[in-house]
C-alpha positions in Angstrom: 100.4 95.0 110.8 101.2 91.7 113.2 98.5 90.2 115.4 99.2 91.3 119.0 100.5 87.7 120.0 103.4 88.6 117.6 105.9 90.5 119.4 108.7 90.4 116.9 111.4 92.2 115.7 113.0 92.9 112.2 115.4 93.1 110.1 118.8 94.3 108.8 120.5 94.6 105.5 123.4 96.0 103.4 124.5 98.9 100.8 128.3 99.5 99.8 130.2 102.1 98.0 130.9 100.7 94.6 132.1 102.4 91.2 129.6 100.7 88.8 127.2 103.3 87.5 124.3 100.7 88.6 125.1 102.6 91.9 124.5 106.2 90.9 121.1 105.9 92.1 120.5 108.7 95.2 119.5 107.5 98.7 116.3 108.8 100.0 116.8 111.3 103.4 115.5 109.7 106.6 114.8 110.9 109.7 112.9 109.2 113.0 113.1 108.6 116.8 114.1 105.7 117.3 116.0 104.5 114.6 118.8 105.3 112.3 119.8 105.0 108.8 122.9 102.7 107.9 124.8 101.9 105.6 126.3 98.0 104.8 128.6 96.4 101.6 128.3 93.3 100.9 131.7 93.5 99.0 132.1 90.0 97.5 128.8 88.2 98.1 128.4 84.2 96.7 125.4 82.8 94.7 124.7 79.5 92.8 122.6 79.4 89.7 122.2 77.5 86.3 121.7 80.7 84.6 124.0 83.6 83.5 122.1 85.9 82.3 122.6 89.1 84.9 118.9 89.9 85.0 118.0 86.4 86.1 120.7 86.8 88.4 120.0 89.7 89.8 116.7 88.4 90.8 118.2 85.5 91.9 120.1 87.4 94.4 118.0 89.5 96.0 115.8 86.4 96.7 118.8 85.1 98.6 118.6 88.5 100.4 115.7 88.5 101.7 116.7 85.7 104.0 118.5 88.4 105.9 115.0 89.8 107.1 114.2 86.7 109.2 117.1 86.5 110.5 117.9 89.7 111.6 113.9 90.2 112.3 115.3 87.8 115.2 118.4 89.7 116.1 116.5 92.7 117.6 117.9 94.3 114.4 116.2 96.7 111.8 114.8 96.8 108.4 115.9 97.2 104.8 114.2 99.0 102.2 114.1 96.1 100.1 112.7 98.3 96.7 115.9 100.1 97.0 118.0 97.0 97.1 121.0 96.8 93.8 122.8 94.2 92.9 125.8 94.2 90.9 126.9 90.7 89.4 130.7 90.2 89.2 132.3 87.0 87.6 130.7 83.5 86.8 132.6 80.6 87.4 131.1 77.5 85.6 130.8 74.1 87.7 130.2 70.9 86.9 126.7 69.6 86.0 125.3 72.5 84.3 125.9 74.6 87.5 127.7 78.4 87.7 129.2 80.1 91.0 128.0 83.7 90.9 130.2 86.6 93.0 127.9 90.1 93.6 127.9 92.9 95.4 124.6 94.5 96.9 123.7 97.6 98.3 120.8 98.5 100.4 119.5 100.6 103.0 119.1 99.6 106.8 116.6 101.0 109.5 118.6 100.1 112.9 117.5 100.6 116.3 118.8 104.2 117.6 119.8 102.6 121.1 121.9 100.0 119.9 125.3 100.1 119.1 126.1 99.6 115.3 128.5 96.7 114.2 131.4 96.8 112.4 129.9 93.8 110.0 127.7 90.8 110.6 127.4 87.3 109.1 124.1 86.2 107.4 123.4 82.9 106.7 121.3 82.6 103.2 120.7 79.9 100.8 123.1 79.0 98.0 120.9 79.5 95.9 117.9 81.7 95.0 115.6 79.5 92.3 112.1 78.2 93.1 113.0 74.7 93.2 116.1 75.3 95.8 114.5 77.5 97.9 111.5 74.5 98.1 114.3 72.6 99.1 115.4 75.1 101.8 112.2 75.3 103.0 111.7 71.5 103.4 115.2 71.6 105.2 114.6 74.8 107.7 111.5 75.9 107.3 109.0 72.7 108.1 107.4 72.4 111.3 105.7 68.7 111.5 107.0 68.5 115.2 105.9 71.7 116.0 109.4 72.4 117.6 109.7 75.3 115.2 113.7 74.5 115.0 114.9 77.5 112.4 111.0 79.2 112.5 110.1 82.1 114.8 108.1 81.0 117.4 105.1 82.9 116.4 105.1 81.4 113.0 102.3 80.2 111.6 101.1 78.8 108.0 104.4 79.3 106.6 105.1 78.3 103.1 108.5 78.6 101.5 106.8 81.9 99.5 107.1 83.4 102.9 109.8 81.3 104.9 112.2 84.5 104.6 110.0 86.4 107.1 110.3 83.4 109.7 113.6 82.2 109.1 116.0 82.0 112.4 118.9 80.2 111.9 120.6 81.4 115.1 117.8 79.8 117.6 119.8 76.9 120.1 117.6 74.6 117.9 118.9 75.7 114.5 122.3 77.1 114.9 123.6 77.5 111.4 126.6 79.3 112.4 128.0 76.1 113.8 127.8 74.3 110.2 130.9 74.5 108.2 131.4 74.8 104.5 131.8 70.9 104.2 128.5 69.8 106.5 125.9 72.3 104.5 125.0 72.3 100.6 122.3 74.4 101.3 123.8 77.5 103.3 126.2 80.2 102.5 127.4 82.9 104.7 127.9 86.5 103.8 129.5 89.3 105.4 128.2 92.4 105.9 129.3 95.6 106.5 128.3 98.5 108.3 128.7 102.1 109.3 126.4 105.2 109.9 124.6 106.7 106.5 125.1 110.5 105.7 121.7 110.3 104.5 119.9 110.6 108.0 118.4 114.2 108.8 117.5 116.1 111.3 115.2 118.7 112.7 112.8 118.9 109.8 109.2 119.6 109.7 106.4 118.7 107.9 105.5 121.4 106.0 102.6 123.0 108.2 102.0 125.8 106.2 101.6 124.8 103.2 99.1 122.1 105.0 96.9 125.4 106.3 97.0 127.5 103.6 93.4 126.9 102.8 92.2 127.2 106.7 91.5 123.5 106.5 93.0 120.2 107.7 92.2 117.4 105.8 92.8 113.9 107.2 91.7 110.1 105.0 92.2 107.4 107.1 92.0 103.7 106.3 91.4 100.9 108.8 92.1 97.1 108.0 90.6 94.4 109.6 92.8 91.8 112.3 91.1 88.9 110.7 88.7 89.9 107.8 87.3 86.2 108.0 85.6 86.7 111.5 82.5 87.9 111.7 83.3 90.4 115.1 82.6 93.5 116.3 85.2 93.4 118.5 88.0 93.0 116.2 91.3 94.9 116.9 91.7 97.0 113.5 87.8 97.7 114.2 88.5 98.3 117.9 91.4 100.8 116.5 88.7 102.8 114.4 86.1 102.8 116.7 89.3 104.4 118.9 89.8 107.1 116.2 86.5 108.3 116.4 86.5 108.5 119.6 89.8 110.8 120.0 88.7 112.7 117.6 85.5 113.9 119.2 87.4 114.1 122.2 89.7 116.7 120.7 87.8 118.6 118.7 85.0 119.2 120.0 80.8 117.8 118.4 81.3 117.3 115.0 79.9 120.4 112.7 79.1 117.7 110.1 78.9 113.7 110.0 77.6 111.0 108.3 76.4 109.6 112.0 74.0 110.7 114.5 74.8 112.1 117.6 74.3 108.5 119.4 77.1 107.0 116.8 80.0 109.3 118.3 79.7 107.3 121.0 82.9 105.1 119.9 80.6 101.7 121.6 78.3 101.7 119.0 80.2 102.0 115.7 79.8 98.0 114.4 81.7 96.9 111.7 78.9 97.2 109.0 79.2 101.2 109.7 82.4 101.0 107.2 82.5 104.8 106.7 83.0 107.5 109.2 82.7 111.3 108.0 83.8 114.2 110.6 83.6 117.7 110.0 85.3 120.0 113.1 85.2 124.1 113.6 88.4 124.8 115.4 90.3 128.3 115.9 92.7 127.5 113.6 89.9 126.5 110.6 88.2 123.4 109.6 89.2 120.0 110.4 88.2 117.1 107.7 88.3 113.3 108.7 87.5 110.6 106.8 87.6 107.5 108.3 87.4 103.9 106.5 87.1 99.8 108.0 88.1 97.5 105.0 88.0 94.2 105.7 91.5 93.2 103.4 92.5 96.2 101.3 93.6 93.7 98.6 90.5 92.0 98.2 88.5 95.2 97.2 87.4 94.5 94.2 87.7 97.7 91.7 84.3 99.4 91.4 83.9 99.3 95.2 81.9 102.4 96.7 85.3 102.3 98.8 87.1 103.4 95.7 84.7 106.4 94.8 85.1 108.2 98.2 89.0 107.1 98.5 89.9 108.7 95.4 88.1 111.6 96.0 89.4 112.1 99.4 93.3 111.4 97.9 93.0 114.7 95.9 92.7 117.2 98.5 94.0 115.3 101.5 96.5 116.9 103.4 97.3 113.4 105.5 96.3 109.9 103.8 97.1 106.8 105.9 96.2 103.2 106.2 96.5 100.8 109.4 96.2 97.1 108.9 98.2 94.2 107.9 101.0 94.6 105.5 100.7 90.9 103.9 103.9 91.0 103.3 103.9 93.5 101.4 100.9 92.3 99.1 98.8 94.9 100.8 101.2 97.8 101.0 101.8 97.6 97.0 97.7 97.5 96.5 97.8 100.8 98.4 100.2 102.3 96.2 98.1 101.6 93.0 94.8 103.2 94.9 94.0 107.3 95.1 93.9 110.1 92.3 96.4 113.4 93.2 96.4 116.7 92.3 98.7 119.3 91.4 100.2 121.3 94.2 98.9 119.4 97.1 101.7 118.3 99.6 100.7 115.6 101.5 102.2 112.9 104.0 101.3 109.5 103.8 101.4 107.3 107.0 102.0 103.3 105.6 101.2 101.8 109.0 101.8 97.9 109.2 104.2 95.5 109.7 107.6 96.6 108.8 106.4 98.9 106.0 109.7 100.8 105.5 110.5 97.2 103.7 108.0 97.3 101.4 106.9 100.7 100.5 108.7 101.8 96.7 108.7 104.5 94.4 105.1 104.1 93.1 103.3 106.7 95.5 106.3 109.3 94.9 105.8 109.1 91.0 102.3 109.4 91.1 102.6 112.5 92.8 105.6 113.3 90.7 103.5 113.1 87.3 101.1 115.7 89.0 104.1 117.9 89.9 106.5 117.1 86.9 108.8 120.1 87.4 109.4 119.3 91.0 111.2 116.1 92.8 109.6 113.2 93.5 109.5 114.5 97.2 108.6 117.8 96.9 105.3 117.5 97.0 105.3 113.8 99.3 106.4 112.8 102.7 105.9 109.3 103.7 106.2 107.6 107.3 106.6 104.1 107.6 107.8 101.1 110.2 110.8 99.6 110.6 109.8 97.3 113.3 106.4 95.4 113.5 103.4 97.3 114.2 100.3 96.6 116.4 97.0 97.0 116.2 96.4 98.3 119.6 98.8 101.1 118.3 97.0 102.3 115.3 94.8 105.3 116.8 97.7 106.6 118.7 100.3 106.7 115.8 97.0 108.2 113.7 96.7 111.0 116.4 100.3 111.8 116.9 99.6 112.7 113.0 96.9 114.6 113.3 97.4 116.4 116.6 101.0 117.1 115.5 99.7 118.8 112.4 96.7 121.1 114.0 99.5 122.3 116.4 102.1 122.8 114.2 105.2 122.8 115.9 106.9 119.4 116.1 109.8 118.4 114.1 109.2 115.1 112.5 111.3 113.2 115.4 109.1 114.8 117.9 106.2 114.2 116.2 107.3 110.2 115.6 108.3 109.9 119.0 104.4 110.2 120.1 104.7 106.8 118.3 104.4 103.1 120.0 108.3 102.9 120.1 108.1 99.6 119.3 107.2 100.1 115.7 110.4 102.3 114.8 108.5 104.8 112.7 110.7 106.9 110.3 110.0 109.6 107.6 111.5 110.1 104.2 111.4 112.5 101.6 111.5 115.4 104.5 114.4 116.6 103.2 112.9 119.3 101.0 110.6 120.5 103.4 111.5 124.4 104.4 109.3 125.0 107.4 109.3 127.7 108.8 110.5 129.4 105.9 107.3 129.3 103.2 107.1 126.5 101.1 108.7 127.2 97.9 110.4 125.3 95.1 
């Protein structure tokens, strides 16, 4: 999740076709209404290193990649899966003071705006080298802002370190320019071609699977809410402005609550502060029940285990039927605490709505093989659907993308592009592991 003042973009990326069985490994389905899954190679790509071990390497590298984020984050371009990124090291040529020339190839997946027309290939320009100690050095060279001019930095960085200078990184700004520097004027920079073309992994027309979401008469919903800035003391924060927003929807839709945790003055959306960090709602509707849980944490990652948070969370998690958390993505820090949270159960489909900043980046296989060990016969989708953004998300968004959910679901009859284009646009929300799903045949395996 970005602040509102952040209005950026994000990012692009590569995979390639390559013979190496460290390939072999399937691409998830993706489907969305506003972006589209790609396809890039980066056929010959250059590292430098003092080690040659392929592990180390390997790491190496796909530090060096994520430079690509930034830049492209600037380029009004789109967004890898970086937990699917693979790296295949090719030949080692020793230098001179202890130093080796690394060639790769890499293959990722890339999240590109629908509207825009897709390159052949584009250049990224990345460090040499992807150690601590050089990418200090990197930072101290592009990434400083002691004039404030913000040179290579976006402008709406802020507190950046060199942990995090691939997020800001703009080497094509007027100020920075990188793609002006030759071979001979720059020991830091190396450019990389990338290529592109269409995936055959995008989908369409799918469903969610919206019987097998009704099949005990009930909808039930756990929502999660993070804070804008759990250091103020506010009740008009904007993740607390979102929830309060939720709430009120809700009610607006459905109808008085049957059941709730508040009294009939606290439906009223005004009055929810942020000490009233749990909201329970309970609907009768034609179609059956309607469940809502609704959660403010101040920084999901700060929860300390033990939490009454955790008690009702994992609780919730086993018979939810739509799980999703709002807030910022720290960088990722947040998004992989999620993934460690929530208990599932055996035969429970669910979809999980990862709503931050340019989640599709972030989000890896440790929600699908939680639900896989409950489901061990099935595949790790079967059971799992999970939406996520290739763009930055918004605060002031939150409720709406959490009702397109919700509202898509009671009706039950949108395809998943239909439903995701009830999103903020801006955010480029997708969906993958819908490939599976059968609606309106019954679900099945």
């Amino acid at each position: 999740m970005c602040r509102l003042t952040s209005l950026s973009n994000f990012l692009l990326f590569a995979i390639f076709t390559f013979t190496r069985p460290v390939f072999a490994k399937a691409i998830p389905k993706f489907a969305s209404a506003h972006s589209v899954l790609l396809e890039g190679t980066i056929s010959r790509g250059v590292i430098y290193s003092r080690s040659t071990g392929d592990y180390q390497l390997e790491d190496e590298v796909k530090e060096q990649l994520m430079y690509t984020i930034g830049q492209l984050n600037g380029l009004n371009g789109g967004t890898p899966d970086t937990s699917k990124t693979q790296v295949s090291i090719q030949e080692k040529e020793a230098l001179e003071n202890g130093r080796y020339r690394i060639t790769y190839a890499a293959k990722l997946q890339i999240a590109w705006p629908l509207e825009q027309s897709v390159p052949t290939s584009y250049t990224a320009y990345l460090p040499k080298e992807g150690g601590y100690y050089f990418l200090q050095r990197f930072f101290d060279k592009y990434g400083s802002d002691e004039d404030g001019q913000k040179e290579c930095l976006a402008w709406e960085a802020h507190n950046v370190s060199s942990g995090i200078f691939w997020y800001y990184y703009r080497p094509l700004k007027p100020s920075c320019d990188l793609s002006k520097l030759s071979a001979t004027e720059n020991d830091l920079v190396v450019k990389t071609k990338i290529s592109l073309r269409e995936s055959k992994a995008n989908t369409a027309n799918k469903y969610p699977e919206y019987n097998k979401v009704w099949e005990d008469q009930r909808l039930v919903a756990t929502l999660i809410f993070g804070k804008a800035d759990h250091e103020a003391d506010s009740d008009w924060d904007a993740g607390l402005n979102a929830y309060r927003d939720t709430v009120k929807k809700l009610v607006q839709k459905y109808g008085k609550p049957k059941q709730s945790n508040l009294s009939p003055a606290d439906w009223n959306w005004l009055n929810l502060t942020k000490e009233q960090k749990r909201v329970h709602l309970v609907f009768d509707s034609e179609k059956g029940e309607v469940d809502v849980m609704l959660f403010l944490v101040d920084d999901i990652k700060l929860i300390p285990y033990g939490d009454e948070f955790f008690k009702f969370y994992n609780a919730r998690t086993k018979t939810s039927d739509f799980v999703s958390y709002s807030g910022h993505s720290g960088l990722g820090a947040n998004i992989r605490r999620l993934a460690g949270l929530g208990e599932f159960s055996r035969d429970q489909y669910q979809i999980f709505l990862v709503n931050g900043c340019d989640t599709f980046a972030y989000v890896d296989d440790a929600l699908s093989d939680a639900h896989q060990s409950m489901n061990p016969d099935f595949k790790k989708t079967k059971f799992l659907d999970i939406i996520t953004n290739a763009m930055p998300s918004y605060f002031h968004s939150n409720s709406r993308s959490n009702m397109a959910v919700i509202n898509a679901l009671f009706d039950g009859v949108k395809t998943y592009p239909q439903m995701l284009a009830d999103f903020d646009q801006a955010q480029r929300a997708n969906v993958t592991g819908e490939e599976d799903n059968q609606y309106p045949l019954p679900f099945l395996p």
